[in-house]
C-alpha positions in Angstrom: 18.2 116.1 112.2 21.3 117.7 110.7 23.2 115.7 107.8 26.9 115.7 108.2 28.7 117.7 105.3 30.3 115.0 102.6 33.9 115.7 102.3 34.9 117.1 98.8 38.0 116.7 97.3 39.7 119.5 98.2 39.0 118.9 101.4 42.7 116.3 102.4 43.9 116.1 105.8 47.8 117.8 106.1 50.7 115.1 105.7 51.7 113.8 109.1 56.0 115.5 109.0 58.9 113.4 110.4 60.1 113.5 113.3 63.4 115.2 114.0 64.4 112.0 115.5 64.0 109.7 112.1 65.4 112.7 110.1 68.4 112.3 112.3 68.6 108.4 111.7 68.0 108.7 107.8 70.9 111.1 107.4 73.3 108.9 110.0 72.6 105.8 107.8 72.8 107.9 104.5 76.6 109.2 105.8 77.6 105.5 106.5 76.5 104.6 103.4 78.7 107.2 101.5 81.5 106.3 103.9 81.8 102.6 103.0 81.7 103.4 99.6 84.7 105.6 99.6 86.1 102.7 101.5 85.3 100.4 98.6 86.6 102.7 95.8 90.0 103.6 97.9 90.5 99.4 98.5 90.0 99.0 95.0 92.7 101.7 93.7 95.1 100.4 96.2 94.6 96.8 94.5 95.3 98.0 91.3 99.1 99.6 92.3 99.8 96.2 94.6 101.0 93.5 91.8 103.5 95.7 90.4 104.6 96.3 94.0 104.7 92.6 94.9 106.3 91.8 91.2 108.8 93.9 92.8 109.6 92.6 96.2 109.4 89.0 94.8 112.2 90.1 92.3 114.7 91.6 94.5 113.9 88.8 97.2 114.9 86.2 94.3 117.8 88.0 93.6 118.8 88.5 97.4 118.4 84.4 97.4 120.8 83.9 94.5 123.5 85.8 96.1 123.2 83.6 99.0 123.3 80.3 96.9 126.0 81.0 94.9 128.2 82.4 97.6 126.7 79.8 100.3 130.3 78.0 100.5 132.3 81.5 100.9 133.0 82.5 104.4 131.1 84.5 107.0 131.3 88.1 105.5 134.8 90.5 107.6 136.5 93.1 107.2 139.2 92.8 104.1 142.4 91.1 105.5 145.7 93.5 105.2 148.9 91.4 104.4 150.4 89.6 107.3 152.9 91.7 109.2 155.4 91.2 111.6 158.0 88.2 112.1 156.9 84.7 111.1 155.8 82.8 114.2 158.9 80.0 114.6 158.0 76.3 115.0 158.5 74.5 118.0 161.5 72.8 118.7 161.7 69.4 117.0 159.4 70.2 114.3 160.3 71.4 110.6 158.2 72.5 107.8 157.0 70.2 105.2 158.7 71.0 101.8 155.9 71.2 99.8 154.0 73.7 103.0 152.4 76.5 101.1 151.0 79.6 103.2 148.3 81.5 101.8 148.9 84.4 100.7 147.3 87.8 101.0 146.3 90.0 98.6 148.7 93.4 98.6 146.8 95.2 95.5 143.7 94.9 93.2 140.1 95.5 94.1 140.8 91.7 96.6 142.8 94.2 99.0 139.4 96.0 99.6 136.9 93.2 99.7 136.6 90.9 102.1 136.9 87.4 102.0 133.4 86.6 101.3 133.3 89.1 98.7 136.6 87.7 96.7 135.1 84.2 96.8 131.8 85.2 95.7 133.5 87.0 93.1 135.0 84.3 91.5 131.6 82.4 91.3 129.9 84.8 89.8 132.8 85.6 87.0 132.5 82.2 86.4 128.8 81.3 85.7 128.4 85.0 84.0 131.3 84.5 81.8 130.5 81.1 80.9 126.7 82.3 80.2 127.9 84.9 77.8 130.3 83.3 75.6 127.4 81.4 74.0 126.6 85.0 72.4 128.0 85.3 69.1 126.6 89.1 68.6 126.3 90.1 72.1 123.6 93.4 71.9 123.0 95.0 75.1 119.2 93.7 74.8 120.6 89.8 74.5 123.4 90.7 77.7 120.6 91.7 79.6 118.4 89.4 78.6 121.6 86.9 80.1 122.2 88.1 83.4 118.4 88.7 83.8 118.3 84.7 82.9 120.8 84.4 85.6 119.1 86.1 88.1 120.7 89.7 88.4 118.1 92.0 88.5 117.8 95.3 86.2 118.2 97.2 89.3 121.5 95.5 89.8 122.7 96.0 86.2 124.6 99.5 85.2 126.4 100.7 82.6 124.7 98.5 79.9 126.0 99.7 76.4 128.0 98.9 73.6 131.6 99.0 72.0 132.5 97.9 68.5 131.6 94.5 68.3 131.9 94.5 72.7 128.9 95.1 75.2 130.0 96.3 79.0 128.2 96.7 82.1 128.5 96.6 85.4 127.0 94.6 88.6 126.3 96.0 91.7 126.4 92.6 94.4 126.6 94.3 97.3 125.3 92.0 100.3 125.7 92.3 104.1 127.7 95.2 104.2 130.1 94.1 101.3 131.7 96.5 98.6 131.5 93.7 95.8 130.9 94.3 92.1 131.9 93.0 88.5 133.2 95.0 85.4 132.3 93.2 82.4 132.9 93.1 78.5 130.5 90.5 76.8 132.2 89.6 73.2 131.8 86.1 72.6 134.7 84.3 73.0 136.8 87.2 74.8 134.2 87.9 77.2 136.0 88.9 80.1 134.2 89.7 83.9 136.6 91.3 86.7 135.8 92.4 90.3 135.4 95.5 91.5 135.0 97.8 94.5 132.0 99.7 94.9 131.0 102.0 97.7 130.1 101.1 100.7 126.9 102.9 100.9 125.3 104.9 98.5 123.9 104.8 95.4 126.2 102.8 92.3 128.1 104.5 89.9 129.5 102.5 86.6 133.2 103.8 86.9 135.3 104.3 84.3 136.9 102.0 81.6 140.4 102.4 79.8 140.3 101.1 76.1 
């Protein structure tokens, strides 16, 4: 009887290969894998550039509110009203004018002849509350101005011209809303801090215009 040969070491049985169907699986899953974490890593830069982004809408949405709360009494926003022309429309018969009747009068010249009526009364709120604001400033720096109208809701954005004269700091403000041409020309120095409308473009970027004096 013939004894079967022992096995020696060197004698291993060939590792069993893949098949090309599990290779094609394990390089599928390896792809997704990469994939999602490209995914990942562009959700994550994203995130970091959003809270300046939404520091920004939230600031110019605030600012779009305050226009609309001061000027929330004005009138609907038109086109600027020319002076009245024509004949005066006469009373009917039996009927006379009060004494003390006063008609309202139109603006003929100014920045009021090119804003509308929204604009001029918006204008007058806003001289008032920045004027007011400003004349608690005994040294008014361009830093503590801004620091002001940021206080008051105008938004850098918003605020041009920002420098300083002698003892007087001027700027402009750009408040154009719904298609108006509004802004304000101011000089911040204490006391004599005086704010003025003015007309700015109707589209287009805003350029501080020019000062006499």
């Amino acid at each position: 009887m013939t004894a079967t040969p022992a096995l020696t070491s060197t004698d291993t049985r060939t590792p069993r290969r893949p098949r090309p169907q599990s290779v094609l699986a394990m390089t599928v899953l390896a792809a997704l894998a990469l994939a999602a974490c490209g995914t990942e890593e562009t959700s994550a830069g994203g995130a970091q550039g959003s809270p300046a982004d939404m520091a920004g809408l939230r600031s110019d949405a605030a600012f779009v509110k305050m226009l609309g709360d001061v000027a929330r009494e004005c009138p609907a926003s038109a086109a600027p009203e020319g002076p009245p022309s024509g004949p005066a429309q006469p009373l009917p018969p039996g009927e006379t004018a009060p004494s003390d009747a006063m008609e309202p009068v139109a603006p003929t010249a100014g920045p009021e002849v090119e804003l509308n009526a929204r604009d001029r009364c918006a204008s007058n709120l806003h001289e008032e509350r920045i004027t007011q604001a400003l004349r608690d400033l005994a040294d008014p720096t361009p830093a503590e101005v801004r620091t002001v109208l940021n206080g008051l809701g105008y938004i850098d954005g918003r605020i041009h011209g920002l420098e300083r004269s002698g003892t007087t700091t001027r700027f402009f403000l750009d408040l154009r809303d719904r298609g108006g041409r509004l802004c304000l020309d101011g000089s911040a120095a204490g006391e004599d801090t005086v704010v003025d409308k003015c007309v700015a473009p109707a589209t287009g970027p805003f350029e501080a215009q020019g000062r006499e004096g």
